[in-house]
VEXDREN-2710 file (C-alpha; in Angstrom, 1 decimal):
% VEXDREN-2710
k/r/px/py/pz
1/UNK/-56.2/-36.4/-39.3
2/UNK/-53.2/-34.9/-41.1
3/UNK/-51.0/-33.3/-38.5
4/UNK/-48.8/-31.8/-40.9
5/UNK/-51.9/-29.9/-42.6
6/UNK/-52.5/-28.4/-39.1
7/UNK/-49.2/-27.7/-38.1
8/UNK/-48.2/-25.3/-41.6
9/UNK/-48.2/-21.9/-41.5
10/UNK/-51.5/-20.7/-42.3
11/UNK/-51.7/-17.3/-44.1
12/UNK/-55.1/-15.0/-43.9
13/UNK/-55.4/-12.1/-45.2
14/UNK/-57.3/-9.0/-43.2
15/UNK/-60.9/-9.6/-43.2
16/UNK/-60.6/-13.0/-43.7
17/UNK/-61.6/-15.7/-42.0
18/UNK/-60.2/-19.3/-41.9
19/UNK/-62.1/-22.1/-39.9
20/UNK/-59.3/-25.2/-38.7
21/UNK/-60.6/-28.2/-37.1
22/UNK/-58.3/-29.3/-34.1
23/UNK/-59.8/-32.6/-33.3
24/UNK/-63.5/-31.8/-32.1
25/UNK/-62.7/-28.0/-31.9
26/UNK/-63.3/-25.8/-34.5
27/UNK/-61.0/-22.9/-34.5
28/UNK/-62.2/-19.9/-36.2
29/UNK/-59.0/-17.6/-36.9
30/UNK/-60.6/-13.9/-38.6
31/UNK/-57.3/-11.6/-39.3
32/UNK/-58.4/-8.0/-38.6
33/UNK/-56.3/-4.4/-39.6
34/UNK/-54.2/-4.8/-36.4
35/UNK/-54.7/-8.0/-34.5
36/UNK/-56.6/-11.5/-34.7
37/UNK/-60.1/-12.6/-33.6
38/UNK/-60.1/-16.3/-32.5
39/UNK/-63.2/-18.1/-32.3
40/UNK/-63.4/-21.9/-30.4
41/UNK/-66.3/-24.1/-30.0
42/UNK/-67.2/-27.9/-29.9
43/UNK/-67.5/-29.2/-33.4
44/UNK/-68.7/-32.8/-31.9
45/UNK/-71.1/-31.9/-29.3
46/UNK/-72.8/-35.5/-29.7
47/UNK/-69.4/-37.3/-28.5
48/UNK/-68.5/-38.1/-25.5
49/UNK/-65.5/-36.1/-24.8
50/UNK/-66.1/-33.4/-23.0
51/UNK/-63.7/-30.2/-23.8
52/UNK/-62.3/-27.8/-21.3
53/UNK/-64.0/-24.3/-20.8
54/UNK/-60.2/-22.9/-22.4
55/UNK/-61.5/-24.8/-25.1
56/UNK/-64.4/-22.9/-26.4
57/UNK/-63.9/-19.1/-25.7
58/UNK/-63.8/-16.1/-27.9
59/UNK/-61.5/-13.2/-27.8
60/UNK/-59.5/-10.6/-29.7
61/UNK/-55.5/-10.1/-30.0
62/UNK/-53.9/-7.0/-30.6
63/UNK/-50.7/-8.1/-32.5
64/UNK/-49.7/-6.1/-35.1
65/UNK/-49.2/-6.5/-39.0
66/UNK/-48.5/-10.4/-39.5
67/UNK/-50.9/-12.0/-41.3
68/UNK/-49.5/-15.6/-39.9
69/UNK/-51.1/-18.0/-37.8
70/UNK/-48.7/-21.0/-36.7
71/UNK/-49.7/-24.1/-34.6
72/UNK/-47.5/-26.3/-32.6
73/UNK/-48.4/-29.3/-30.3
74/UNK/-47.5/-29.2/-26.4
75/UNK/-47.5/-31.9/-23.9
76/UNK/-50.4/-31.0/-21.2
77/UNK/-49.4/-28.6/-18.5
78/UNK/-49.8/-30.7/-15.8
79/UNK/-48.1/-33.7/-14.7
80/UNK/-49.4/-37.5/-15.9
81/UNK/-50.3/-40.1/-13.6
82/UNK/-50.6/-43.3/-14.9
83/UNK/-52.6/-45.9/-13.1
84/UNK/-50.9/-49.2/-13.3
85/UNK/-53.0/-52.7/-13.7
86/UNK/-50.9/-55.7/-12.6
87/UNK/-47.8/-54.3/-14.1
88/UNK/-44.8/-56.2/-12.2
89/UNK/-41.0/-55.9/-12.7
90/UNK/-38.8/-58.7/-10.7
91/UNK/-35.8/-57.7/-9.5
92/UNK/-33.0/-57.2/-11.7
93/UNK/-35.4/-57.3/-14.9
94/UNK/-36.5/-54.0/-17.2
95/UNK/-39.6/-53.5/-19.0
96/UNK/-40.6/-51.0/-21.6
97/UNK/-44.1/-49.5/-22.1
98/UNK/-45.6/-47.1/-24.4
99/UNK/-48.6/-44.9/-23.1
100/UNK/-50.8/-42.8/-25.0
101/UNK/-51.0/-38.8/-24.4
102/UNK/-53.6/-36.7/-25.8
103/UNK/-51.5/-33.5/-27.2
104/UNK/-52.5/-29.8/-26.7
105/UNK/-52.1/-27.6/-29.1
106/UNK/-50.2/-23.4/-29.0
107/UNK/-51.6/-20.7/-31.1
108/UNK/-49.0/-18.2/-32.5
109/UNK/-48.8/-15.2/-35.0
110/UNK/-45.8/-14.8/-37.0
111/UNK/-42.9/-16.8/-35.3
112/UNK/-43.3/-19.9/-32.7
113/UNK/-41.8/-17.8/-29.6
114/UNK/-43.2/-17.7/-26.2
115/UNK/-43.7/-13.6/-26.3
116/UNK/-46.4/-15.0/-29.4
117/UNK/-48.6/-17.4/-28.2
118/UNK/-52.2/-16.4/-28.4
119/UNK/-54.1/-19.3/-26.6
120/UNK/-53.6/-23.0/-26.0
121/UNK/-56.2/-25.3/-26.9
122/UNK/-56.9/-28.7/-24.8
123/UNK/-59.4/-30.9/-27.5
124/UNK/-59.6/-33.3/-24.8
125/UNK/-60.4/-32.6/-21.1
126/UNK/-58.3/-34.5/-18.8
127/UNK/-59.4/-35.7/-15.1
128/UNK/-57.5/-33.8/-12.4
129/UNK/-56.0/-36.2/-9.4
130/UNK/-53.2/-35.5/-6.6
131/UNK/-49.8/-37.4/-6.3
132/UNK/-48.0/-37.9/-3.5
133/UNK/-49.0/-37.3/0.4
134/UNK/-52.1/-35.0/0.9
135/UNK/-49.2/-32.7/2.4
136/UNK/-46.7/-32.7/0.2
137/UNK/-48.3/-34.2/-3.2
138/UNK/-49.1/-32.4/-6.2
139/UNK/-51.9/-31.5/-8.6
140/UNK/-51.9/-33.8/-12.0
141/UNK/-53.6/-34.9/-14.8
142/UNK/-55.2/-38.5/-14.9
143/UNK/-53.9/-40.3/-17.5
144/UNK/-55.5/-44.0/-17.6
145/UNK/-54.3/-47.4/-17.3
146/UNK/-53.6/-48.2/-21.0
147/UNK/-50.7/-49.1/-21.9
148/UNK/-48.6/-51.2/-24.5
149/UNK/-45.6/-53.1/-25.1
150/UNK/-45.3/-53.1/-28.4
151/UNK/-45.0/-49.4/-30.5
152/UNK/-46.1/-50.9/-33.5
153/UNK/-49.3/-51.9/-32.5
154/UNK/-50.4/-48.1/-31.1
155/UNK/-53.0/-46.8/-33.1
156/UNK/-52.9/-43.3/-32.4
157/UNK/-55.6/-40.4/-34.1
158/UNK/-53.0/-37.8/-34.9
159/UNK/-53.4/-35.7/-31.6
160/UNK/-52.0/-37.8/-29.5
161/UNK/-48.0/-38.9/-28.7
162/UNK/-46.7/-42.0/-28.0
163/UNK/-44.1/-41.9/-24.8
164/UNK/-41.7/-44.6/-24.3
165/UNK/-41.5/-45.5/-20.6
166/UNK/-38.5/-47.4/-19.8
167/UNK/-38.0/-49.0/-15.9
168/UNK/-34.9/-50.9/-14.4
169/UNK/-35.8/-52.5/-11.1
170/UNK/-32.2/-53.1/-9.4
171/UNK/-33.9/-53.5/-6.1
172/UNK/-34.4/-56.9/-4.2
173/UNK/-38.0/-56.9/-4.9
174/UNK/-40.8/-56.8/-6.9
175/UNK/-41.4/-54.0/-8.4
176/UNK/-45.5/-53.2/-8.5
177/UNK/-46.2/-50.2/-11.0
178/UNK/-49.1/-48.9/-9.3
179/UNK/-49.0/-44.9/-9.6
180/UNK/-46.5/-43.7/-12.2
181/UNK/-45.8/-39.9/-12.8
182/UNK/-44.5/-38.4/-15.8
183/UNK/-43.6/-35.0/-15.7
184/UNK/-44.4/-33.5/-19.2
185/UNK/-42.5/-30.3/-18.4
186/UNK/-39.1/-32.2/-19.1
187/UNK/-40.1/-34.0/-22.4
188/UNK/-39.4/-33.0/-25.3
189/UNK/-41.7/-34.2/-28.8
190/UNK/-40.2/-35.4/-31.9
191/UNK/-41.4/-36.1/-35.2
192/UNK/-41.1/-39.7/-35.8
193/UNK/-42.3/-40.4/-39.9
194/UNK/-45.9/-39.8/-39.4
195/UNK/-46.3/-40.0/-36.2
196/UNK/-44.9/-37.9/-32.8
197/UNK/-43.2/-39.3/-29.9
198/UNK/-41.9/-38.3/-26.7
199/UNK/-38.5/-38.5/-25.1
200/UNK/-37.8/-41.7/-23.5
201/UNK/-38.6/-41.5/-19.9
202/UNK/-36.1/-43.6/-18.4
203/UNK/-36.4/-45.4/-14.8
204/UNK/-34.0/-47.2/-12.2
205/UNK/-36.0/-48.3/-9.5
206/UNK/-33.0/-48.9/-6.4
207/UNK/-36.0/-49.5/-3.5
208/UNK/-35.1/-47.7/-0.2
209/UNK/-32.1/-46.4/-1.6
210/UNK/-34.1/-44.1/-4.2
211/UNK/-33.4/-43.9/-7.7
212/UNK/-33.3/-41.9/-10.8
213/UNK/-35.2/-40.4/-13.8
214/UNK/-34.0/-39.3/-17.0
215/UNK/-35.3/-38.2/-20.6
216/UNK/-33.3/-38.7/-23.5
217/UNK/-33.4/-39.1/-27.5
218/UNK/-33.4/-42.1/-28.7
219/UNK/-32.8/-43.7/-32.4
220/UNK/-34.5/-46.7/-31.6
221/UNK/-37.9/-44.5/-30.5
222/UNK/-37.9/-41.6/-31.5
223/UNK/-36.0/-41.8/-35.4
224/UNK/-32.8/-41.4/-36.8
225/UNK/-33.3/-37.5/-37.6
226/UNK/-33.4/-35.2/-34.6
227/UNK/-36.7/-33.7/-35.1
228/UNK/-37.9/-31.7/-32.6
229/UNK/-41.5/-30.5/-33.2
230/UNK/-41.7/-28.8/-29.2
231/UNK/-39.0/-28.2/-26.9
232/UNK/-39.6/-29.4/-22.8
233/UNK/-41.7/-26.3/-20.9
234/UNK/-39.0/-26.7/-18.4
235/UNK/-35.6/-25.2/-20.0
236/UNK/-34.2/-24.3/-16.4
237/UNK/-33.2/-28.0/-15.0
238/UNK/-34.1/-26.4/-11.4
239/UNK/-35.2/-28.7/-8.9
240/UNK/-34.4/-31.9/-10.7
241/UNK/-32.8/-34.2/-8.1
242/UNK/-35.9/-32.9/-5.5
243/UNK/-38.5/-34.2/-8.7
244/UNK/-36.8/-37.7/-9.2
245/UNK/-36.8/-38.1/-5.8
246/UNK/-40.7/-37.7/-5.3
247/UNK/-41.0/-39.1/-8.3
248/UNK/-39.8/-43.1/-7.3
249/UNK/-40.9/-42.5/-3.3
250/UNK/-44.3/-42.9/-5.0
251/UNK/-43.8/-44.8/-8.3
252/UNK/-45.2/-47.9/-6.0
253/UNK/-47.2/-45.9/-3.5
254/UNK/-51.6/-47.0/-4.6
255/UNK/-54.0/-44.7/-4.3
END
């Protein structure tokens, strides 16, 4: 589908009513005197994706004048886990894979703020899983086993982002990428041409001596213009040497 299409501002008038297809959800956006009726149901009930109950709900706004409706795409607002399948780094060696993430997607009126958002909309429903101990793990979402090693070759339907996953192994070992987390509240999405890509997630791998995480811009991924089409959900920084720790105690860890 054309992203950009869905992304514009989209002006409606009071007592009208616009219907915007989001994937296989049908938003129906009706502008009323003082606020906004929004309207979401399955527009493909005969595939097999099956959407979140956020997904298809009805309710009304109050907002105000604006006549504005503005959608952005957000990274789901749990973490990733990706399921490795015989995906081995020797020592000393890097390897960088592309994954696929299905996009969500923020309703605002007027301005793209936080104080504006109306309702996020998940076209695709994500398996929950745990990372970590059963102590000390974490909620996620399951992301699959798919990955690639070349970007050119992604074929992606215009909801989803590719994310560039780099890994260094500088341990004395191999390297098995069993269980992989990546932490969506720290990337940022960028408008690459036509399509959107992620920061680069960036891994050294030490062994017992830890290791580190980092997301970053890159030319080579993400274009030569800066263009930032959502900002990370995490703007504090907080707690980021306790998240790369976690996150390469269980990088190897199976299920």
């Amino acid at each position: 589908m054309n992203i950009s299409e869905l992304l514009k501002k989209h002006k409606i008038m009071p007592g009208e009513t616009q219907l915007i297809n989001i994937g296989c959800v049908q938003l129906s956006a009706t502008r009323e005197a003082e606020g906004w009726r929004l309207v979401t149901t399955d527009n493909c009930p005969d595939d097999d994706i099956h959407l979140s109950e956020e997904a298809t709900l009805a309710d009304y706004f109050q907002t105000g004048k604006s006549n504005s409706l503005l959608i952005a795409p957000a990274l789901p607002a749990k973490p990733l886990v990706f399921k490795g399948t015989g995906l081995n780094v020797l020592p000393g060696h890097s390897i960088t894979l592309f994954l696929k993430i299905p996009l969500a997607f923020q309703i605002y009126f007027s301005k793209i703020q936080p104080e504006n958002l109306l309702r996020e909309i998940a076209y695709q429903r994500l398996s929950n899983t745990w990372f970590g101990e059963p102590d000390s793990g974490e909620p996620a979402f399951a992301l699959g086993s798919e990955y690639f090693l070349n970007m050119d070759e992604i074929v992606i339907n215009g909801l989803e982002a590719i994310c560039p996953v780099s890994i260094r192994n500088s341990s004395n070992a191999i390297l098995m990428v069993q269980r992989l987390i990546i932490r969506t509240e720290n990337i940022t999405l960028y408008k690459n041409d036509d399509k959107i890509v992620t920061s680069v997630v960036q891994i050294e791998h030490k062994g017992e001596e830890g290791g580190s995480v980092e997301y970053h811009y890159s030319k080579i991924f993400n274009g030569e213009k800066q263009e930032i089409m959502a900002k990370p959900r995490n703007t504090s920084g907080n707690s980021l040497l306790n998240i790369n720790f976690h996150f390469i105690k269980n990088i190897y860890r199976s299920e």
